[in-house]
N, C-alpha and C positions, 0 to 999 in steps of 0.2 A: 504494500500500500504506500504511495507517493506521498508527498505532502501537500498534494495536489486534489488530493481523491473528494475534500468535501469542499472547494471549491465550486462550484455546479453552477451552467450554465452560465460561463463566464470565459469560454475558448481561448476570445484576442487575447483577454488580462493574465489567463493563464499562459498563452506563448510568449507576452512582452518579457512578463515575470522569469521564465523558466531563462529565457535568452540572457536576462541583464544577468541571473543567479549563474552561467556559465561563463561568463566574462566576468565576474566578479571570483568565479575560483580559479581562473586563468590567471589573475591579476594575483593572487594568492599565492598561485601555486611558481610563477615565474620569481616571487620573489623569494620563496624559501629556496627555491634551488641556486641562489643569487645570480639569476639571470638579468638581462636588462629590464626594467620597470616599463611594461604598456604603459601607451599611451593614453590616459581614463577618457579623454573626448572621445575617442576614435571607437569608442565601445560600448554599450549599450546601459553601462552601468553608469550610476550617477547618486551622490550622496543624500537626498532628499527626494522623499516620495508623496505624493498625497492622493489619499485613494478616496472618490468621492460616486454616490451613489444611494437610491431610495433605502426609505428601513429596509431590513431584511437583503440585500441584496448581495452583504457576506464580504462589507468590507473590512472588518476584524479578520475574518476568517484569512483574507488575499493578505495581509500583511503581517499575518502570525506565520503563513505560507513560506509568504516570500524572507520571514527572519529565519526559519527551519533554513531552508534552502540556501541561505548564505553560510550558515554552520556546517552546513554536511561534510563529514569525513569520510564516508563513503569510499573502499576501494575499487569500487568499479568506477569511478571516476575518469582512472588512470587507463582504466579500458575502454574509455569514452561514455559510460554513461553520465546522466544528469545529476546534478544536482538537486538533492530533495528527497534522496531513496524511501526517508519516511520510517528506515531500521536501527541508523544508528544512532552513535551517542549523541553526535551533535541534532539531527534530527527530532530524535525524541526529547531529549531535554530541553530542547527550547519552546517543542508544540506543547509539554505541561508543564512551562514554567519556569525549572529549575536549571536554565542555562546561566552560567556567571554571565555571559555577554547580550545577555537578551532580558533586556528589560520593560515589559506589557506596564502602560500605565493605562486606567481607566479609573474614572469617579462616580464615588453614587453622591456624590453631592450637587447642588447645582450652579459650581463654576469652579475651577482652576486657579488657583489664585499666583501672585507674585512668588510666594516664599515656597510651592511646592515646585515652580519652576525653575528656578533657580538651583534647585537641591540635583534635580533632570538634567541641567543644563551643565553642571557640573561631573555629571555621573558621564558627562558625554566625553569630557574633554579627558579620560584614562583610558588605557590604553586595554586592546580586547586580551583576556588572561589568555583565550585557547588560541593568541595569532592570527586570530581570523578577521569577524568585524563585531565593533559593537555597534548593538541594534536596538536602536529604542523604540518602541510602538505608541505613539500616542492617537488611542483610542477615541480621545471626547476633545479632539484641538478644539473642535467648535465652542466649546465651554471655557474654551482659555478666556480671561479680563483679556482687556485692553493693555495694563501694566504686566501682565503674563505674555504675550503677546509680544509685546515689546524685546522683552528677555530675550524669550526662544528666538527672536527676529536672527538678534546677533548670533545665537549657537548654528543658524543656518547658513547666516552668511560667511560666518568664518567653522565652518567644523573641521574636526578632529579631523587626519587622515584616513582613520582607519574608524570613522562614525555615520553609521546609515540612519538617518532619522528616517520614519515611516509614520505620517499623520494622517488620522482618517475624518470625515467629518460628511455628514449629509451634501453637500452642493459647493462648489466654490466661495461663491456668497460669503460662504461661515468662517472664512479662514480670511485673516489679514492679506492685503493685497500685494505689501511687500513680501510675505511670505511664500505666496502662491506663486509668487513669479520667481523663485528661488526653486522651485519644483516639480519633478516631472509629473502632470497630472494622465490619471488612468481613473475614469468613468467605470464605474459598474451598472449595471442593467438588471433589473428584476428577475431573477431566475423562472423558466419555465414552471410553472402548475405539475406535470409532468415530473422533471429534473428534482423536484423539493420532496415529491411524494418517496422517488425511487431511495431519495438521499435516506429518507425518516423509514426506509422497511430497512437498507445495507446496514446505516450508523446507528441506528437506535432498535432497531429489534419489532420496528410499531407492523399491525398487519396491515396489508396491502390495503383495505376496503380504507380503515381508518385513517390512514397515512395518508389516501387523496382525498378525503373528504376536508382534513386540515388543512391539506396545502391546498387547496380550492378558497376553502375559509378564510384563511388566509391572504388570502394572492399572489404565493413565491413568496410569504415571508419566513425566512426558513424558523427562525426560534420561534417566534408565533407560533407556526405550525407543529414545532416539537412540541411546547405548551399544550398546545389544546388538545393534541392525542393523546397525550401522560397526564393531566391535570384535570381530575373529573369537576374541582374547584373550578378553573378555568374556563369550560365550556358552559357552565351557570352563570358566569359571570356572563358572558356573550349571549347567551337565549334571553337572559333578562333586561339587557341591553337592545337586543332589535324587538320586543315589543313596545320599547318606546313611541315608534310612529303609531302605534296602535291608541295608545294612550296618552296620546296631546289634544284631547275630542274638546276637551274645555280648559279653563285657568287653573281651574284646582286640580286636575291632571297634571298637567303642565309645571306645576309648582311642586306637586309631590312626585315622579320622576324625575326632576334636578335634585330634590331634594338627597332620590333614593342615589343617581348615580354619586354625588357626594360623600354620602356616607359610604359607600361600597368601596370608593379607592381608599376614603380613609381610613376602614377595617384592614384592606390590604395591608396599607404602608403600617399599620398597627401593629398586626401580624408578624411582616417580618422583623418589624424595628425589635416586637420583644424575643426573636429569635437571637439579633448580632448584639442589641444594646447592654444584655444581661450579662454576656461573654465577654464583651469586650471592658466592660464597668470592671467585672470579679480580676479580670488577668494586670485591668494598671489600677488596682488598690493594691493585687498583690504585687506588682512589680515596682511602687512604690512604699509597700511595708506596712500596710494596715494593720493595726492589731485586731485578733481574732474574732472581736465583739464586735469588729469592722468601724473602730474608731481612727480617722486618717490623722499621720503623721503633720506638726506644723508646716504651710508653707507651700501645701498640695493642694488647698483651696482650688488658687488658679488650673492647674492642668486638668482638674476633677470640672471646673467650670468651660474649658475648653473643650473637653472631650463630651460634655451637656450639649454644646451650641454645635459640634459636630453632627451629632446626632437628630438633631435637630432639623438641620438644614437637610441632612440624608431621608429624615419621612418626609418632608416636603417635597423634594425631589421624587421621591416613591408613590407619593398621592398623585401627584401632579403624571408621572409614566401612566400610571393606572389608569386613568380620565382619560390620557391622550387616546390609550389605549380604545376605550369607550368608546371615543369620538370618532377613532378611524374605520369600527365596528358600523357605524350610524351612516358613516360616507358609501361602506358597501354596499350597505344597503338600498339608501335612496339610486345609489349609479344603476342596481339590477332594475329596480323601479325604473331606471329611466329608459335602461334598455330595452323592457318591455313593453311601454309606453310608445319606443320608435320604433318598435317592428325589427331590432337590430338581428336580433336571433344570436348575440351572443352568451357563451358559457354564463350561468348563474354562479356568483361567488357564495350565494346564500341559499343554495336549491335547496335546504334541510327544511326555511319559511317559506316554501315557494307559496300557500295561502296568503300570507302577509303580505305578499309583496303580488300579488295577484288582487288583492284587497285595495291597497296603496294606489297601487298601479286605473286599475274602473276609476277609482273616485275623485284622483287628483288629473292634471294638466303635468303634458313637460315642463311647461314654464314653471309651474310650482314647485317642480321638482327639482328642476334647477335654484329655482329660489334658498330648498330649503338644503341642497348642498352647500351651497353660499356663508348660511346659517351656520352649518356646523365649522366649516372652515374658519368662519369671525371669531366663534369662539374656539377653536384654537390659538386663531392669532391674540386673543387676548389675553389667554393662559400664559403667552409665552410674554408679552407684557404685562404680566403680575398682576391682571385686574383677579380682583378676589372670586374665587371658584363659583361660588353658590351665584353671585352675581350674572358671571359671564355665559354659565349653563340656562338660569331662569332666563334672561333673553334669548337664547338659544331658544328651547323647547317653546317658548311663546312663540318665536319667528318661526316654527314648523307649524305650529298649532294655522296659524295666517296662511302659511304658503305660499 
């Protein structure tokens, strides 16, 4: 198995990737034999990468790929095969984590801030232990501040020789301009319906019927779709989500479905907060010396307060995924509605309500239904400008309610 195998539905990305990962162990391997040093223009490799593309489309996945695939020590190498075999040391330790040189940053917080990139940007400028490259992954560049941003600017303009950054983020948009222009950019594309279903029977074990029903549900989003075939919690959340358009018939509908999707992310983010917060509180009282009655040593105030306001920001960030989640639910919905409505005869993403959406469909206008796409999209965009939840949902569900 390659380190390619759960990339899916992603060809170019995976040929650009595979080509630059053989000139970059060309470049490696000329200089342990102390041969003359290639020329790095002239070659497909380049120190900066930024992988951008729709949720789910698996650009985590191309940039954990392409960090494996710079490590590999593989000796069929020498026999001419690729980079990436997917067996060995370098290989494996870097796809779960425990490569010295492979550094995966991701946050469940909701932004990036100055002082943890600094801390990154420093981890960049040493030198790789196994001779190879260091490889840093930044998972949520889009979450970088402005004053983070800045930082990382200069570790891109001037890096290490022997330092790949790989930054991933939804759209160009997201990424500082002087950054992006420091970068080779590689687009991903929605994985096939098809490609996601096969991915969830080989990598996960799911059965075939289940597996496409998800990745239908879904639309190629591949963790989404892992989610809802393993997470019987999960697919409740989603059935109880597309009766919404059902039940926006009046105000007091309308008011108590925002209400409900509200409360339903915030049990999430509840959920898991009291999974990591309990864990993480017990291991720094004790790695700060509590006494056993769990009375903290002077002086610890502040870190005990710091590690509060962490936590913090992490369920808000979790409520708010949860919603988004919702809300992307609600868009598939009304699009099958609208494709029903134009005669399109495309795939349903939601054929399990095909009543609902048959319902929806007799009673409303395309224009309506475009309206009330509109709807859910406002309130996303307002989520992401911090208007208050309950707020930016109850205008929601009214503007469906209207149509």
């Amino acid at each position: 198995m390659s380190v390619w195998d759960d990339l899916v539905g992603q060809d170019r990305i995976r040929a650009q990737l595979a080509a630059a990962a053989r000139d970059a162990d060309a470049l490696v391997t000329a200089e342990a034999k102390g041969e003359a040093p290639l020329d790095v223009s002239k070659t497909t490799m380049t120190h900066a990468w930024l992988f951008t593309g729709p949720p789910g489309a698996g650009r985590d996945t191309a940039a954990r790929a392409f960090a494996a695939a710079l490590q590999c020590v593989s000796p069929d190498r020498a026999l001419g095969g690729e980079p990436g075999c997917g067996f060995c040391e370098g290989c494996h330790t870097a796809l779960v984590g425990t490569h010295a040189d492979v550094e995966v940053v991701r946050t469940d917080l909701l932004s990036i801030g100055v002082k943890d990139t600094r801390d990154l940007v420093r981890r960049a400028q040493l030198s790789p232990a196994g001779r190879r490259w260091q490889v840093i992954v930044l998972e949520d560049s889009d979450r970088l501040t402005e004053g983070a941003a800045n930082v990382l600017l200069k570790a891109v303009e001037e890096p290490a020789p022997r330092t790949v950054w790989l930054l991933c983020a939804p759209s160009l948009e997201d990424v500082l301009p002087t950054i992006r222009s420091r970068c080779r950019h590689l687009t991903l594309r929605t994985p096939p319906v098809a490609a996601v279903a096969e991915l969830l029977v080989r990598r996960d074990g799911i059965e075939p019927e289940a597996a496409a029903a998800a990745a239908r549900a879904t639309q190629g989003h591949i963790e989404r779709a892992r989610r809802l075939a393993t997470d019987e919690g999960a697919r409740a959340r989603r059935a109880a989500v597309l009766k919404v358009p059902l039940r926006v018939q009046d105000v007091g509908g309308c008011l108590k479905a925002a209400q409900e999707l509200i409360d339903t992310a915030a049990d999430d983010a509840k959920q898991l907060a009291e999974e990591v917060d309990t864990k993480e509180t017990d291991e720094l009282k004790a790695a700060l010396g509590a006494a056993q009655g769990g009375r903290m040593p002077r002086g610890t105030a502040g870190v005990m307060k710091e590690l509060e306001d962490r936590q913090k920001r992490r369920r808000t960030r979790t409520q708010r995924d949860t919603l988004d989640l919702a809300l992307r639910d609600l868009t598939g919905f009304y699009r099958d509605v609208l494709a029903l409505q134009l005669g399109s005869g495309t795939a349903m993403a939601n054929e399990d309500v095909r009543d609902a959406l048959d319902r929806v469909a007799r009673e409303s206008t395309a224009e309506s239904t475009l309206r009330r796409i509109d709807a859910v999209l406002a309130c996303r965009e307002a989520l992401d400008r911090n208007v208050a939840p309950l707020l930016a949902v109850e205008a929601m569900t009214m503007a469906l309610r209207a149509g």
